[in-house]
KOLTIVO-242950 format. One line per field, with one value per residue (C-alpha): residue number from 1; residue in three letters; chain; y negated, x negated, z negated. Coordinates in pm, whole numbers, plus 50000, padded with zeros to 5 digits. Each point is the difference from the previous one (the first is absolute). Layout:
% KOLTIVO-242950
num <- [NUM/...]
residuo <- [ALA/...]
cadena <- [A/...]
v <- [Y/...]
u <- [X/...]
w <- [Z/...]
//
This chain:
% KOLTIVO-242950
num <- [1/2/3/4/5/6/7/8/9/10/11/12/13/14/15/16/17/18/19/20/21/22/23/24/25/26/27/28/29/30/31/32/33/34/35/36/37/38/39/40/41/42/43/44/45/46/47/48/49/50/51/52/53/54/55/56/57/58/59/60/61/62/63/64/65/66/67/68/69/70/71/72/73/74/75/76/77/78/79/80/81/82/83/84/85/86/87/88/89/90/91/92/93/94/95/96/97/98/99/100/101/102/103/104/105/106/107/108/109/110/111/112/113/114/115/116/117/118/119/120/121/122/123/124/125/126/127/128/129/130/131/132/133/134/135/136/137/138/139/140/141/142/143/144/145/146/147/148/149/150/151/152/153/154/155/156/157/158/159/160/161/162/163/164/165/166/167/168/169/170/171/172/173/174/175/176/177/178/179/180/181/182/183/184/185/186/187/188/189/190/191/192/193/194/195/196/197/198/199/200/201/202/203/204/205/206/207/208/209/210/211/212/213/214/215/216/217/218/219/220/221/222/223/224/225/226/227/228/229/230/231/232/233/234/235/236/237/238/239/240/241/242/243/244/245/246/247/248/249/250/251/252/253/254/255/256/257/258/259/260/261/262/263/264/265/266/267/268/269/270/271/272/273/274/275/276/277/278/279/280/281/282/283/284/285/286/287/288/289/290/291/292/293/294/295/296/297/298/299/300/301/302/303/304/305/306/307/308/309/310/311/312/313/314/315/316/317/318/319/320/321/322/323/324/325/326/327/328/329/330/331/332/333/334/335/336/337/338/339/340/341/342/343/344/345/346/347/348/349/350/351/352/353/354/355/356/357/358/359/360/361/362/363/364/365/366/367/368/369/370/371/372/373/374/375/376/377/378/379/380/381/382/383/384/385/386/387/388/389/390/391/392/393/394/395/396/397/398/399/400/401/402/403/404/405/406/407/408/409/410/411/412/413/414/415/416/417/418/419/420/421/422/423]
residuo <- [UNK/UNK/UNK/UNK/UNK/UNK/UNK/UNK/UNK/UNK/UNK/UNK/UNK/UNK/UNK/UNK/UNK/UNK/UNK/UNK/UNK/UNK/UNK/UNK/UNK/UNK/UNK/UNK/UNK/UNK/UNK/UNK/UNK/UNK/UNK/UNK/UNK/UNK/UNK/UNK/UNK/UNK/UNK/UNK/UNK/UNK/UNK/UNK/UNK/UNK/UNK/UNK/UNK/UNK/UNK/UNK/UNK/UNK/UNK/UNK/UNK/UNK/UNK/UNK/UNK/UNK/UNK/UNK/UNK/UNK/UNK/UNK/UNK/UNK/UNK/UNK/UNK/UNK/UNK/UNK/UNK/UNK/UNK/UNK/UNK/UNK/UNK/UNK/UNK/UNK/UNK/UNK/UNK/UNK/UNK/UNK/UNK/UNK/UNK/UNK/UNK/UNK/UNK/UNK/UNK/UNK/UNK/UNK/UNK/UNK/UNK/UNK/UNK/UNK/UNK/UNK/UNK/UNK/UNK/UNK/UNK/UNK/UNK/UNK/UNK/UNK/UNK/UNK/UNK/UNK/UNK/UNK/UNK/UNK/UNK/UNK/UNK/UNK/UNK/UNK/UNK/UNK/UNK/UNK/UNK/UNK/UNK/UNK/UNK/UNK/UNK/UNK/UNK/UNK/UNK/UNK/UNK/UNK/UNK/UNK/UNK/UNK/UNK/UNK/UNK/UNK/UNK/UNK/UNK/UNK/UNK/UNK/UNK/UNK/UNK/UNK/UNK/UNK/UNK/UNK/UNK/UNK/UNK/UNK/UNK/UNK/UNK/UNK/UNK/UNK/UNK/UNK/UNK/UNK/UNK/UNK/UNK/UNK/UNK/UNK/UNK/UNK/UNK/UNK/UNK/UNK/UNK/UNK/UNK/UNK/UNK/UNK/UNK/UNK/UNK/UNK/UNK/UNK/UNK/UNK/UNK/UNK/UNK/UNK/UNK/UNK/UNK/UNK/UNK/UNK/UNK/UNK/UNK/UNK/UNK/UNK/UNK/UNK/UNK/UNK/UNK/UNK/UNK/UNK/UNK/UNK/UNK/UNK/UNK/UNK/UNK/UNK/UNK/UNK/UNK/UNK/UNK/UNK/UNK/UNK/UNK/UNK/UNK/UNK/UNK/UNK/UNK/UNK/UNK/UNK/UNK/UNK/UNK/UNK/UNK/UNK/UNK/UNK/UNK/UNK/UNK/UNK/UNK/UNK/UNK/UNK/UNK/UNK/UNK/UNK/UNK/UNK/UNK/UNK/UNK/UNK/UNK/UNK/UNK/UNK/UNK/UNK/UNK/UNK/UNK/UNK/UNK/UNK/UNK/UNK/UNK/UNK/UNK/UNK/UNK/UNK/UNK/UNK/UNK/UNK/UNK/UNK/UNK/UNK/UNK/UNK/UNK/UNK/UNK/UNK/UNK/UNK/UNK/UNK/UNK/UNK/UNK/UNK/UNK/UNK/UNK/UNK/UNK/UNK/UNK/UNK/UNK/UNK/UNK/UNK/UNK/UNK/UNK/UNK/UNK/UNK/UNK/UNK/UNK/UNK/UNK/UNK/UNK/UNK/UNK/UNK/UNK/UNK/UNK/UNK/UNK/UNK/UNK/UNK/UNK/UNK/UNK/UNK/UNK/UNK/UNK/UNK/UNK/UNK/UNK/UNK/UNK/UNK/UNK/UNK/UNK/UNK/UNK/UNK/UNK/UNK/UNK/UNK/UNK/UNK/UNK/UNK/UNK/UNK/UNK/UNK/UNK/UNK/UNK/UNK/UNK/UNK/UNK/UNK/UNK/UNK/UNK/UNK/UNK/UNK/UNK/UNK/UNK]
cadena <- [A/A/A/A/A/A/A/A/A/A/A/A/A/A/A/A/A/A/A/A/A/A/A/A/A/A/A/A/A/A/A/A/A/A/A/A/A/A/A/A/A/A/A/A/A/A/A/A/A/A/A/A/A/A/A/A/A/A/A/A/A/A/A/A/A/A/A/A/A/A/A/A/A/A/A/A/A/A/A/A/A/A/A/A/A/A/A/A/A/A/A/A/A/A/A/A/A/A/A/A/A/A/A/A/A/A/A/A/A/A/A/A/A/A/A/A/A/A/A/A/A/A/A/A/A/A/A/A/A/A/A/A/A/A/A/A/A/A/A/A/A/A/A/A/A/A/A/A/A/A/A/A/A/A/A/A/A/A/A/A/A/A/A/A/A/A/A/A/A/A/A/A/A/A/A/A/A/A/A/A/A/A/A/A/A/A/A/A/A/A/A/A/A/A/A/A/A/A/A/A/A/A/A/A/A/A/A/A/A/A/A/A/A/A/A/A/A/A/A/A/A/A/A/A/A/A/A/A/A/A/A/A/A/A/A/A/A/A/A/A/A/A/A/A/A/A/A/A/A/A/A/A/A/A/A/A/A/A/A/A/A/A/A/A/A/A/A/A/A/A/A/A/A/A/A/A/A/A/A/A/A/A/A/A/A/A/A/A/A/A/A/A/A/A/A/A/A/A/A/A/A/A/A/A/A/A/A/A/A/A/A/A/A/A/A/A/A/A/A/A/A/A/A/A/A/A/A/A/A/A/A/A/A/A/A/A/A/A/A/A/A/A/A/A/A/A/A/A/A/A/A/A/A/A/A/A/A/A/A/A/A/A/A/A/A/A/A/A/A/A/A/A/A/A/A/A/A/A/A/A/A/A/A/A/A/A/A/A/A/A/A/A/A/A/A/A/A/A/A/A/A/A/A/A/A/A/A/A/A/A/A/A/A/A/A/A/A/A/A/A/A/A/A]
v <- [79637/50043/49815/50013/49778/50107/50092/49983/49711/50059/49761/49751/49926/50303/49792/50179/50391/50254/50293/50353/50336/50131/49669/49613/49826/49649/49759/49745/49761/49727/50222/49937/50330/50055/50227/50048/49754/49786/50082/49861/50188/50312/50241/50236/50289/50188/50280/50042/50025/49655/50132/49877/50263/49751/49676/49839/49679/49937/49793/49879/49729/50113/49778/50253/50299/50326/50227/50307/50056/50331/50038/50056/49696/49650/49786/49678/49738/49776/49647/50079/50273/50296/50256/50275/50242/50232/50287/50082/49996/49695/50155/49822/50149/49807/49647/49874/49598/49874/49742/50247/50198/50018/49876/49726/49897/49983/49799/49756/49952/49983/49707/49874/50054/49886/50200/49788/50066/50349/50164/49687/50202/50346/49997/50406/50291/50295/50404/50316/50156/50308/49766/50149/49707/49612/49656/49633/49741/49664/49752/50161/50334/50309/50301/50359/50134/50355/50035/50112/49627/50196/49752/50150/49723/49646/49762/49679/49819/49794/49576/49848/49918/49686/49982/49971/50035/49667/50106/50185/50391/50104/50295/50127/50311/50165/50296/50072/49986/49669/49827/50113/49830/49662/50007/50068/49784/49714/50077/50135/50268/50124/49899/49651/49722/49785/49701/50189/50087/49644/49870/50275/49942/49592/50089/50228/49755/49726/50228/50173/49778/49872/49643/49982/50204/49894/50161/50318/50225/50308/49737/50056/50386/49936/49806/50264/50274/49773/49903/50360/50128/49715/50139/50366/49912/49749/50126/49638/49832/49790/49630/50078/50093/49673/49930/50447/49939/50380/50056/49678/50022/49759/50030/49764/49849/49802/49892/49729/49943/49658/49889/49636/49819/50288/50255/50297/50065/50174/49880/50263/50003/50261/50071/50152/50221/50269/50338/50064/49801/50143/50356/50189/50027/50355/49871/50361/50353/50316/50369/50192/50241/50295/50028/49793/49748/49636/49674/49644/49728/49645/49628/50014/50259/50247/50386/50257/50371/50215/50320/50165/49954/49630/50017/49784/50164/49739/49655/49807/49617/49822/49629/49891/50115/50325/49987/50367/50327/50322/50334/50243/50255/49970/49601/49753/49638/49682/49688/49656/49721/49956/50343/50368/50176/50375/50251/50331/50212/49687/49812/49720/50111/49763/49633/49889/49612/49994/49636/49898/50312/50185/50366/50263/50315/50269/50403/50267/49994/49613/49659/49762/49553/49849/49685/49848/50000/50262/50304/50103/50396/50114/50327/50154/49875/49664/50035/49752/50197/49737/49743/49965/49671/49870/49727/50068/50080/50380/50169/50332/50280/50342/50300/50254/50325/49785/49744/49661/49814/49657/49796/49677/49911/50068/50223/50308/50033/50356/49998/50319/50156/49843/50258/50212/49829/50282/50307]
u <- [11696/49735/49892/49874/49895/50209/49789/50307/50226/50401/50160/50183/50227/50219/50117/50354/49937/50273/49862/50161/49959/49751/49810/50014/50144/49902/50151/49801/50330/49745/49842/49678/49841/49634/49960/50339/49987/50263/50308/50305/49970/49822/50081/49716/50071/49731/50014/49972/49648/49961/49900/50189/50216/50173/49954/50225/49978/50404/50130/50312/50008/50072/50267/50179/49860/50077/49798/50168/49726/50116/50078/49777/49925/50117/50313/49926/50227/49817/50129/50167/50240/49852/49941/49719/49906/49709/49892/49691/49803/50131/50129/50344/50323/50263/50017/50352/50132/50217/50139/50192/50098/50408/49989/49772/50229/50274/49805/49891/50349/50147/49729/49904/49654/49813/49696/49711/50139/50097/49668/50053/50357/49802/49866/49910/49845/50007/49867/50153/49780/49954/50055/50316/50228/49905/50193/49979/50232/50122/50186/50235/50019/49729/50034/49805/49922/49831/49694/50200/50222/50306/50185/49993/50179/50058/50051/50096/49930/50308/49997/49766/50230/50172/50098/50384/50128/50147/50181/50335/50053/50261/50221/50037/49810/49995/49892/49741/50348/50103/49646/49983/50326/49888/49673/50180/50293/49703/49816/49673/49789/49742/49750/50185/49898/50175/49936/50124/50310/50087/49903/50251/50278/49985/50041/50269/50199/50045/50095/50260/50134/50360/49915/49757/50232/50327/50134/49901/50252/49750/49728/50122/49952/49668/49860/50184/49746/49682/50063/50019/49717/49764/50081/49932/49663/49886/50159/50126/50324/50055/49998/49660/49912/49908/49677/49898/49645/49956/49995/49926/49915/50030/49835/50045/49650/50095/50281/50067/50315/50095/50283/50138/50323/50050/50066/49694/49892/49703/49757/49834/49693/50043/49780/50152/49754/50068/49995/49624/49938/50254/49841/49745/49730/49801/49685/49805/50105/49804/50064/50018/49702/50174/50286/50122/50174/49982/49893/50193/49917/50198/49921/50195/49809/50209/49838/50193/49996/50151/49970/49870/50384/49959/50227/49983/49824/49902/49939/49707/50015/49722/50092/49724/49871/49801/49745/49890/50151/49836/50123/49761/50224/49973/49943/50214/49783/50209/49720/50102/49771/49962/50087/49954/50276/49938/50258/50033/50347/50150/49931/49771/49659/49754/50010/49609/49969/49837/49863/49865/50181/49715/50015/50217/49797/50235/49867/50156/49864/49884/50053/49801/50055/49746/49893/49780/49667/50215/50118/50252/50032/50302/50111/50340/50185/49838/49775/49694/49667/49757/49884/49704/49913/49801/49800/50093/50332/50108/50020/50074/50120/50087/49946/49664/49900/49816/50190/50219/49799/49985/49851/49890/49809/49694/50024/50171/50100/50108/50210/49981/50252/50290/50298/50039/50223/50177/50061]
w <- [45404/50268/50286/50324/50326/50262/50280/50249/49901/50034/50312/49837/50223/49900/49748/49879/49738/49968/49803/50065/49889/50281/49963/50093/50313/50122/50192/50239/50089/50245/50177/49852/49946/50172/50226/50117/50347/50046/49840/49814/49604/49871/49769/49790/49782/49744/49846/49654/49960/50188/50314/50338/50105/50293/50124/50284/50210/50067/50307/49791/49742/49605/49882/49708/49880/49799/49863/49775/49697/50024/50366/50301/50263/50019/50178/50130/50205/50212/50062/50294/49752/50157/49723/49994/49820/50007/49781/49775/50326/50133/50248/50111/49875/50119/50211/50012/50079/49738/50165/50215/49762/49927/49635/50049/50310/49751/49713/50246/50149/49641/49942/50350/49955/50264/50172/49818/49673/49961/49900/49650/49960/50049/49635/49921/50178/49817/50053/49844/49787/50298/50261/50110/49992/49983/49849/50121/49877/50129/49762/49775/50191/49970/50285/49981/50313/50094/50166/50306/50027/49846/49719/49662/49788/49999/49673/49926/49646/49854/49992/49763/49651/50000/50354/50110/50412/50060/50257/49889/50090/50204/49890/50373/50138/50262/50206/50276/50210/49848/50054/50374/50049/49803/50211/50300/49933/49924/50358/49770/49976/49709/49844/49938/49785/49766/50212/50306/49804/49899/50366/50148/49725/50057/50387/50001/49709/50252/50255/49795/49697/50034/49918/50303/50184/49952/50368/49990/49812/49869/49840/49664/50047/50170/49735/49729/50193/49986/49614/49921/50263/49842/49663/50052/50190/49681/49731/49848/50039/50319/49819/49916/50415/50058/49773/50004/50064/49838/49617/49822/49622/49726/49642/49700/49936/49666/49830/49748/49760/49970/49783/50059/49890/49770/50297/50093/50348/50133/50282/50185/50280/50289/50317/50272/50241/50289/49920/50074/49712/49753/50082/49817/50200/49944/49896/49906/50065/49989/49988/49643/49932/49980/50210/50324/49782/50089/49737/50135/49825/50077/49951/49721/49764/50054/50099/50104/50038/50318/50039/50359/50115/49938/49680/49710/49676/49738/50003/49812/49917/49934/50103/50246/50342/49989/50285/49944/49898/49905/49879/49848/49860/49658/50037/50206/50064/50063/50078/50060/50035/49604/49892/49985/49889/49865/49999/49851/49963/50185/49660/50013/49860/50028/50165/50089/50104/50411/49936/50372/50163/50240/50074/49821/49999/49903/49966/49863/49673/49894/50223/50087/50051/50187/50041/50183/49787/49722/49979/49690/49940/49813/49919/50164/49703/50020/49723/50092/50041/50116/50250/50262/50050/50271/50149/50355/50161/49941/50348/49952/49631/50029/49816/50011/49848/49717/49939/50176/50274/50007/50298/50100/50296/49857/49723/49890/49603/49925/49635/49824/49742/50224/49992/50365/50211/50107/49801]
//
């Protein structure tokens, strides 16, 4: 290992790596970078070699990111849950609101998310490998767009295990003829709510039921058509009208088996929650390395695999909350905050313990976890190759001719024999 006072010291403020094949991008998500004026987040990119190929003051906050380690330029969603994207030369790609967009009009319906908490409901940004198409995700539901606004695919993950609808199902369907009659028959219009539903239905019941309306003849037939109207547009049986607040879930938290006077019975612990809480939220998702396939990974440890159609492939299980997911090709990487799962041949491979989480530093050939004064190289497989300990926060690793780079603010250690990055 060599080193070497660094005669220009890296900025510090870009604070966030994501290696790629044509070099390293950096993110600056305060808007703290010198030289760049006044502005609200930066982004930096070098080339492989370490030298600054672009550098970019940004008038937009950084509140997600994706960057595809294969890929070429970055996504970001600022706070306000306008997405951009921009290319190797930073030059912008794409700037389109998410809060206006259909699908998120929908989720935000389904949950009545209000305006100061959508971009918390927002949790992934993520860009196509040749930045053709692009993913973001709110709650349970992922959606891949193309770079020209056209909807590719939309997905939804299933309830986290162990929660049951309270509220009973109603057999009764009906058409796109049926529901404009209900809605018209109810004096509504879409999008509706549940609570606009249940305010309508409670209306239109003491206008119309027999008992309240013992003098007028076609009240029974009245009510008959507002039973079956409610029904179609909630999809549960009319005795449960009343208290439809929207799905309500229950799941069994403990139960205990008593036995007492020589009979058994069980006691059992339930929570009851909305729907929003039921749902697995999408917590990661990324594109695959090789193809425009999609990672989604849920609150419940659950990953799974669609195709570019949006079509489920494979699902992994690994019981807790990934927070990143990377596919290499030959290796899939599943982090959570106190492991790294390896994955080869969709069989687990290797399983590497992240201690204080930090940075997952992921090339084509070897990854990297650092920390804040450490940095842990392992080979693709997982194998552990060494460790680069300093005395002063790490600011900057990527790969040179010669060997891996790794910076602080003052000094620059350069580790030789380290496998290329990239083949």
């Amino acid at each position: 290992m060599r080193y070497r006072l660094l005669a220009q010291r890296p900025d510090t403020a870009f604070r966030k790596m994501h290696p790629t094949h044509s070099g390293l991008v950096m993110i600056d998500d305060l808007g703290k970078a010198d030289g760049l004026g006044q502005i609200e987040a930066a982004a930096l990119r070098y080339n492989r070699a370490g030298a600054v190929k672009a550098k970019k003051g940004l008038q937009h906050g950084i509140y997600r990111v994706g960057v595809h380690p294969f890929g070429v330029g970055l996504i970001a969603m600022s706070r306000d849950c306008v997405v951009h994207a921009y290319d190797d030369d930073l030059s912008p790609m794409l700037e389109t609101p998410l809060a206006k967009a259909p699908e998120i009009l929908a989720v935000r319906k389904r949950f009545n998310i209000p305006d100061d908490q959508l971009k918390n409901h927002i949790r992934c940004v993520a860009l196509s490998r040749d930045a053709s198409r692009y993913l973001f995700t709110a709650v349970d539901e992922a959606w891949c767009v193309d770079m020209r606004g056209k909807g590719l695919w939309g997905a939804r993950l299933p309830f986290k295990e162990g929660w049951t609808r309270v509220v009973t199902p109603n057999t009764a369907f009906g058409t796109s003829a049926d529901v404009h009659r209900a809605l018209t028959l109810m004096g509504l219009s879409l999008p509706i709510t549940p609570e606009d539903l249940k305010h309508r239905y409670r209306e239109l019941a003491k206008q119309w039921h027999p008992d309240l309306n013992p003098r007028d003849p076609e009240a029974s037939e009245k009510m008959k058509g507002l039973i079956s109207a409610a029904e179609i547009l909630t999809g549960v049986e009319a005795s449960a009208l009343p208290r439809y607040t929207g799905s309500t879930f229950v799941c069994e938290m403990g139960r205990t088996e008593l036995e007492a006077g020589g009979a058994k019975f069980a006691v059992s612990i339930e929570m009851q929650v909305g729907e929003i809480h039921a749902s697995d939220w999408v917590y990661a998702a990324s594109f695959a390395a090789d193809s425009d396939a999609v990672y989604l990974a849920g609150y419940s440890g659950r990953v799974v695999l669609v195709d570019r159609n949006g079509e489920g492939m494979r699902v992994y299980d690994i019981g807790s909350v990934p927070r990143s997911i990377v596919d290499t090709g030959d290796y899939l990487y599943l982090l959570t905050d106190t492991r790294l799962y390896v994955l080869h041949d969709d069989a687990l491979h290797a399983v590497v313990d992240t201690l204080d989480g930090g940075d997952f530093l992921v090339a084509q050939t070897a990854f990297g976890l650092l920390e804040q004064k450490r940095l842990r190289w392992f080979r693709e497989d997982g194998c552990y190759l060494g460790s680069v300990i300093s005395r002063d926060p790490i600011r900057r690793v990527y790969a040179a001719r010669d060997g891996m780079v790794v910076e602080t603010r003052q000094w620059r250690a350069i580790v030789e024999d380290v496998p290329s990055w990239w083949e």
